[in-house]
Structures are given as structure tokens and as C-alpha cells.
C-alpha positions as CSV (number, residue, x, y, z in Angstrom):
1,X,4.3,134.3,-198.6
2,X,3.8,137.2,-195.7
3,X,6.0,136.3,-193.1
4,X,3.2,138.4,-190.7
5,X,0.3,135.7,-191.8
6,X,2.9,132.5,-191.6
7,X,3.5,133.7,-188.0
8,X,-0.1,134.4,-187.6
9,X,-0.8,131.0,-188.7
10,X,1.6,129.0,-186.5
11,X,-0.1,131.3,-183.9
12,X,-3.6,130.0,-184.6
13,X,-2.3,126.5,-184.8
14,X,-0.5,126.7,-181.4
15,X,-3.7,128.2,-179.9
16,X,-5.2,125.0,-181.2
17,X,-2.6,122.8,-180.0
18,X,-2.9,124.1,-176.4
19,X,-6.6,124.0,-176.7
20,X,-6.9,120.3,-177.8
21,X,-3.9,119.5,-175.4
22,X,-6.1,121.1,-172.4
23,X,-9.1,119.0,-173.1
24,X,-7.2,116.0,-172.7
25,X,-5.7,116.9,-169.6
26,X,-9.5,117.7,-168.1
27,X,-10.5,114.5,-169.2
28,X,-7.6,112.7,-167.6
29,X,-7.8,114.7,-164.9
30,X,-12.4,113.6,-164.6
31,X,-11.1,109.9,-164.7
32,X,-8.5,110.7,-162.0
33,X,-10.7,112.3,-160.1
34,X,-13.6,109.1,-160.4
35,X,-10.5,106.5,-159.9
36,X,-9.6,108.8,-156.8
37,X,-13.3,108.3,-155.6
38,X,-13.7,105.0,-156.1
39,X,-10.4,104.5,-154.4
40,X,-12.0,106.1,-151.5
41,X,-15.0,104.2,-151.4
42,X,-13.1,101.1,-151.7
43,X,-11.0,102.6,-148.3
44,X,-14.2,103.1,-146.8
45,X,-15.5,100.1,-146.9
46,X,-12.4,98.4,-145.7
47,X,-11.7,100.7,-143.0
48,X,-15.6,99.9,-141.9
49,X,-14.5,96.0,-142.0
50,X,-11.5,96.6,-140.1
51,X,-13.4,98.7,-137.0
52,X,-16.1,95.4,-137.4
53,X,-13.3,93.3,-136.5
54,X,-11.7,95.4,-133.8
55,X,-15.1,95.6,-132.5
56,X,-15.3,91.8,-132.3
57,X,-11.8,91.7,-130.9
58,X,-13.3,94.1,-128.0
59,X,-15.6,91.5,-127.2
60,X,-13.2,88.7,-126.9
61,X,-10.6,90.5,-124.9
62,X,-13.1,91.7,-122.2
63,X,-13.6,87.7,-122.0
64,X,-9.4,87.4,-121.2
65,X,-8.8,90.5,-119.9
66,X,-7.5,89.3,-116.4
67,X,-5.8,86.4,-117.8
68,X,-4.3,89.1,-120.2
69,X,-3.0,91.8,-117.5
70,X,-1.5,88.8,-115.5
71,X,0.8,87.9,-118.8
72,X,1.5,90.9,-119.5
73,X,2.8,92.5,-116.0
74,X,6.0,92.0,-115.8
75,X,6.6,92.7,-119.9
76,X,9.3,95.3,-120.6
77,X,7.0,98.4,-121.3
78,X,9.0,99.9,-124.8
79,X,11.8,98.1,-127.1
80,X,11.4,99.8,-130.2
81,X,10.3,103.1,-129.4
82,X,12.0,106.5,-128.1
83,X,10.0,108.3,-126.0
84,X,8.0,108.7,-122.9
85,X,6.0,105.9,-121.1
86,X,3.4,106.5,-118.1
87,X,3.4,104.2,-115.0
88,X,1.0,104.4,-112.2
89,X,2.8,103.7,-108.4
90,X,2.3,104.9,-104.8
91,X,-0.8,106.8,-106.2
92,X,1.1,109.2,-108.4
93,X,1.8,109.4,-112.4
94,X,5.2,108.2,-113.1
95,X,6.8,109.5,-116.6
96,X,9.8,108.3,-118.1
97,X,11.6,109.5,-121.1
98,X,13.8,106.1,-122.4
99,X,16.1,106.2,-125.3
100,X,17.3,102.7,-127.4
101,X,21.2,103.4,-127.4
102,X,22.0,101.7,-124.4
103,X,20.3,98.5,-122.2
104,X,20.5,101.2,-119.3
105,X,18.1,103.3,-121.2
106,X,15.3,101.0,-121.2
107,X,12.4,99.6,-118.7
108,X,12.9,96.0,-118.4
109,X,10.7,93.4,-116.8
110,X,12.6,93.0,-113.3
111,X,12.0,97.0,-112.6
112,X,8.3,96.7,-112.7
113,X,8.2,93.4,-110.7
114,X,10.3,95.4,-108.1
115,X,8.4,98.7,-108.1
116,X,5.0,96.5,-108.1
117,X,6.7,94.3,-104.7
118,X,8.3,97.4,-102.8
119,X,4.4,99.4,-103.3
120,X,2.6,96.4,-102.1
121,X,5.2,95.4,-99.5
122,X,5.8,98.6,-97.5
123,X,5.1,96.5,-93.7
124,X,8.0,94.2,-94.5
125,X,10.3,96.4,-96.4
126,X,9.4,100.5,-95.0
127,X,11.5,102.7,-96.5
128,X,10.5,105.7,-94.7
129,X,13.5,108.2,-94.2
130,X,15.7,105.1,-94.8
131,X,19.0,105.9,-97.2
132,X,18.5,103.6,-100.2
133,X,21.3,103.2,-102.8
134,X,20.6,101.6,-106.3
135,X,22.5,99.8,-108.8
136,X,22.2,100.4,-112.7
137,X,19.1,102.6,-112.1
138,X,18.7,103.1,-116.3
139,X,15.7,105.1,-116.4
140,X,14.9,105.6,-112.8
141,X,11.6,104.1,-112.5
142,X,12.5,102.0,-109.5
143,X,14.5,105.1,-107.7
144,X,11.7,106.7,-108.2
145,X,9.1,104.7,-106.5
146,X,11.5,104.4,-103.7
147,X,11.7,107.9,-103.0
148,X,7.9,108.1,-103.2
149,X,7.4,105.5,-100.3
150,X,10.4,107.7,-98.3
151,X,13.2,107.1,-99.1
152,X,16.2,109.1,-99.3
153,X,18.0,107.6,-102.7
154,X,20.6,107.5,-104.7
155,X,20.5,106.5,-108.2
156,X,23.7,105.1,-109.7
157,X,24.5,103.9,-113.4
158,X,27.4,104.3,-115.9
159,X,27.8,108.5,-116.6
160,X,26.3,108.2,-120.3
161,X,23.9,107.6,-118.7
162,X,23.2,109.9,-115.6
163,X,21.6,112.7,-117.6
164,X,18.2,111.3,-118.9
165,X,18.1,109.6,-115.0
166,X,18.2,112.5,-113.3
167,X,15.9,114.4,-115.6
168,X,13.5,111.7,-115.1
169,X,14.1,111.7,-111.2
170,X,13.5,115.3,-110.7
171,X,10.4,115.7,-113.2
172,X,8.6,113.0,-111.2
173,X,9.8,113.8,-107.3
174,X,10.2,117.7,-107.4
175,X,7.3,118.9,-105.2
176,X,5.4,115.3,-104.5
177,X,7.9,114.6,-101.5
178,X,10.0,116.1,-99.2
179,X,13.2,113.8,-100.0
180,X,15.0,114.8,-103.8
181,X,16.9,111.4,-105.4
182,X,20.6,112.1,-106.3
183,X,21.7,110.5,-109.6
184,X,25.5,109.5,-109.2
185,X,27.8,107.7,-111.9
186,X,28.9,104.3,-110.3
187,X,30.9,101.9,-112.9
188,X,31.3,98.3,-110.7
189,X,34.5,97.0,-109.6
190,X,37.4,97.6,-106.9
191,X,37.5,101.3,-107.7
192,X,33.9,102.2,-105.5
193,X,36.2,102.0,-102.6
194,X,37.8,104.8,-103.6
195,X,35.0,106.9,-104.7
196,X,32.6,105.7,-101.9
197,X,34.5,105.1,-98.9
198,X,33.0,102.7,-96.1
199,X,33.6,105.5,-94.2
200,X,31.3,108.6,-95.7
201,X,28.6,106.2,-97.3
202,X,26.6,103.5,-95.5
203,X,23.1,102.4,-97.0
204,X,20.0,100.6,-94.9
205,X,19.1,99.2,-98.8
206,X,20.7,98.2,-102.1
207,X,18.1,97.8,-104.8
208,X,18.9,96.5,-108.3
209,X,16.8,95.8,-111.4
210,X,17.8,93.4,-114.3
211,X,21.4,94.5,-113.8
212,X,22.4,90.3,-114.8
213,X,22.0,91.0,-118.6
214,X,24.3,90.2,-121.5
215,X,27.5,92.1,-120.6
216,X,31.0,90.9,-119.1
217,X,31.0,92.5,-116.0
218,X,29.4,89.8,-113.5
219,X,32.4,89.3,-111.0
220,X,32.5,93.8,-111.0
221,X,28.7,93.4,-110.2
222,X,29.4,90.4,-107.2
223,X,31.9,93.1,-106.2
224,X,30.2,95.9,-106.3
225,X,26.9,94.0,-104.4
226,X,29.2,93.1,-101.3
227,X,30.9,96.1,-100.8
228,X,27.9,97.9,-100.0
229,X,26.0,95.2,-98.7
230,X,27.2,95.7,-95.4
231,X,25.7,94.5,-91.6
232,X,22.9,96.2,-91.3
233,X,22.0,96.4,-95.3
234,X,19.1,94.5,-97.3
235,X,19.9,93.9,-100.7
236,X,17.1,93.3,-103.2
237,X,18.1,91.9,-106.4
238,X,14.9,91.4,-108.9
239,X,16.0,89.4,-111.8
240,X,14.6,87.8,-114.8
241,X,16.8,84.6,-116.0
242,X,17.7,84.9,-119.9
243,X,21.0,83.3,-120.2
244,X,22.7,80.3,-118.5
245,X,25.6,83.5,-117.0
246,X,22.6,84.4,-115.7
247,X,22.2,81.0,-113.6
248,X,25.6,80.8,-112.6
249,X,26.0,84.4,-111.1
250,X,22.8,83.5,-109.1
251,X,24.3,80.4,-107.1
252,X,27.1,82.9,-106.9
253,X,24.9,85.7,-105.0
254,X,23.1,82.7,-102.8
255,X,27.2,81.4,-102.1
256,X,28.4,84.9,-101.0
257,X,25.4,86.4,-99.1
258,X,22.6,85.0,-96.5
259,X,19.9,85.0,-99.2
260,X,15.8,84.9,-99.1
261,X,13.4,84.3,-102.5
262,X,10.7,87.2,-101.4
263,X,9.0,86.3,-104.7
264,X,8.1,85.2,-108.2
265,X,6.4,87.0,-110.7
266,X,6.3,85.5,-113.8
267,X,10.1,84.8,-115.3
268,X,10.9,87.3,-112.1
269,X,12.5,86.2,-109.0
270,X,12.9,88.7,-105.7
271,X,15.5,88.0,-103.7
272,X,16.5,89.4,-100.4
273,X,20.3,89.1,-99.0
274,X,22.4,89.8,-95.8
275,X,26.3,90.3,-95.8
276,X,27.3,87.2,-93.6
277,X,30.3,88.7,-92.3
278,X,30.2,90.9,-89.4
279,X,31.6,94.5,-89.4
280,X,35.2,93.6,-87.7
281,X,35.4,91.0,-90.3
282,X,34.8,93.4,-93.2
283,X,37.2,96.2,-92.0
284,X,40.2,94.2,-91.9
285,X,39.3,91.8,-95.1
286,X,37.3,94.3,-97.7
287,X,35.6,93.2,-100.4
288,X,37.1,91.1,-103.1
């Protein structure tokens, strides 16, 4: 046989081959393509039930919507989610970038209870040109709406975390007000006397935020809370209670300062305090 017409027949049947092989990919392909359709109508029809529903749900929230906002007030705004949330105070648009790796990264329920008391309380506590200092800042929401009400402040927390508080001070105070926040590490305990001498720093108000959380520094916090909560300084601890610590370090605060409940709001409780001792006292026995 001629190896030329064996070739050319293998040829012929390949062409074949590919040919027959071709129409049964277009037809798979046709039935694909009507699966994929009906697939879509199928979506269709549920995403049309689904926007029925949410439509319905419209309805009934509008019903609950006060009773909702008042639940929902003093909620921690993010705790799965890295990235920016919006808050409105003093008038102005508040942005803050939070992060998940660390407690001091996050909004939590106390800062928003605060923020809400100090815009809404500004005949009993002004803050106008007053120097404000506060403890575990996080974020720096609270800082924040200090400085837009006047104040001159300085925002403290542990140095990992310093950097996303200051951005987050500057982006939302540069240009609205005529006072720039400082962000300054502070870790609690005996060594703030050396790095913040009675002498140099003196503060008309010490704010802190859901600084009682799970952590082992409580007595470092009591510390910390009377050394700068001097005569002449307001203290304003917001706290929501989680733990039984929790309890126990507040009959602590309410045993070492002159203390006031300003408010509740929700799980949150306000409180004011006073340093009982006078300033003789302190200067010969500090803090501790």
C-alpha cells in the first residue's frame, strides 16, 4: 500500500475525528449555555423574593426604629472588620481607621457613651482652652471630640499603638480648630512619674474610655488614675461592666477618689472623681 494515501487517509479520518468531536462540544456547550440561563432565571426570581422581604423588613423597622437607635447607641461600632468608620460629633464628620490586633485598636461602647455625654454636657463639663489628658485613647475618637469642644489634649496609649492614633487625630482636627491633639505613649504604673513629672505636666481633666477590660494591669491603672488626678483635676471614667475584676476595681476607684455617677447609658456608667487629698498631702506622700 502507498504510504502517501495511508497518510492521506489517517488525515481524512482525523479531519473527521475533530469534526465529530467539535459538534459535541457545541452541543454541550448549547445545553451549558440553557442550564446557565435557567440558572439565571432561577437567581432572578430569588433575588426578586429577597428585595420583597427586605422591603417588608423596611416596613417593620420604621415601626421600631427609635426603640432600635436607643439599643443600639452605645454598641461597639466594628469587631470584625479593618477599616474606617464615620461618626458624627460637635457638628463635624469624625473618621477613624481601626485595626483588630489589639483591644486599643478598636471603638468600644464606653467611648461613644463618653463622646455622646461630653457633646451634650458642655455647661457642666466646658472644655474650652482647658488641658485634657487621656488614658488608653485606642483609636482617638474620644480625644478627638475633646479637642473639638476646646480642648487642648493629649492622647496617650501603649506605643504600638500611637501611630494609627495620631493619624486619626490629625486627619480629623488639622484645620477644624485652632488647638492640634498630641498623641504620647503612656504604659501605667510607678514609672509616669518619671516620664511626666508633677512638676512639668498638670491637667484640668483625665478622660478614659473602657480602659477596665480583660488585662492584668488594674492596680497600674488605680495608679496611673491618681497620680494625675490631682486638686484641681476631674476625672471621667466611662465604663461598661463585663467581668466581676471589673466590679471590684470600681469600689476601688469609689474607695480612693471623691466619686460622682454623672450617668447611665445602657450597660455604661459615667463617673466623675476628685483626688481627696490636698496638694501638701500629695507632694510629700506620691502616689502609690
Amino acid at each position: 500500500m502507498d504510504p502517501l494515501c495511508t497518510s492521506h487517509q489517517e488525515e481524512e479520518k482525523t479531519v473527521i475525528m475533530k469534526e465529530e468531536k467539535e459538534t459535541e462540544d457545541e452541543k454541550k456547550d448549547d445545553e451549558n449555555d440553557d442550564d446557565e440561563e435557567e440558572d439565571e432565571d432561577e437567581k432572578d426570581d430569588s433575588e426578586t423574593t429577597v428585595i420583597d422581604g427586605e422591603e417588608e423588613l423596611d416596613d417593620k423597622s420604621k415601626e421600631t426604629e427609635p426603640q432600635q437607635q436607643k439599643e443600639q447607641a452605645w454598641a461597639p461600632t466594628t469587631y470584625s472588620k479593618f477599616g474606617k468608620e464615620v461618626f458624627c460629633y460637635v457638628g463635624e464628620e469624625i473618621s477613624i481607621f481601626e485595626a483588630l490586633d489589639s483591644y486599643g485598636a478598636v471603638i468600644w461602647p464606653a467611648a461613644l457613651a463618653l463622646c455622646h455625654y461630653l457633646e451634650t454636657n458642655v455647661e457642666q463639663l466646658n472644655l474650652v482652652d482647658k488641658a485634657v489628658l487621656e488614658l488608653g485613647a485606642g483609636p482617638g475618637l474620644v480625644s478627638i471630640v475633646a479637642t473639638l469642644l476646646g480642648a487642648w489634649v493629649t492622647a496617650t496609649d501603649l506605643p504600638e499603638i500611637i501611630g494609627n492614633l495620631r493619624a486619626n487625630l490629625l486627619r480629623n482636627t488639622r484645620g477644624r480648630w485652632r488647638n492640634t491633639p498630641q498623641a504620647a505613649a503612656l504604659s501605667w504604673g510607678p514609672d509616669v512619674e518619671r516620664i511626666y513629672p508633677r512638676s512639668v505636666y498638670r491637667y484640668d481633666y483625665v478622660l478614659a474610655a473602657d480602659v477596665v477590660y480583660h488585662h492584668d494591669y488594674l492596680e497600674e491603672l488605680l495608679f496611673t488614675m491618681r497620680y494625675f488626678c490631682r486638686p484641681g483635676t476631674t476625672l471621667i471614667w466611662a465604663n461598661k461592666v463585663r467581668f466581676p475584676t471589673d466590679l471590684v476595681f470600681t469600689e476601688d476607684f469609689k474607695n480612693t477618689f471623691n466619686t460622682t455617677l454623672l450617668a447611665e447609658m445602657g450597660e455604661v456608667k459615667i463617673f466623675m472623681a476628685t483626688c481627696r487629698e490636698t496638694e501638701d498631702h500629695l507632694q510629700h506622700h506620691p502616689a502609690g
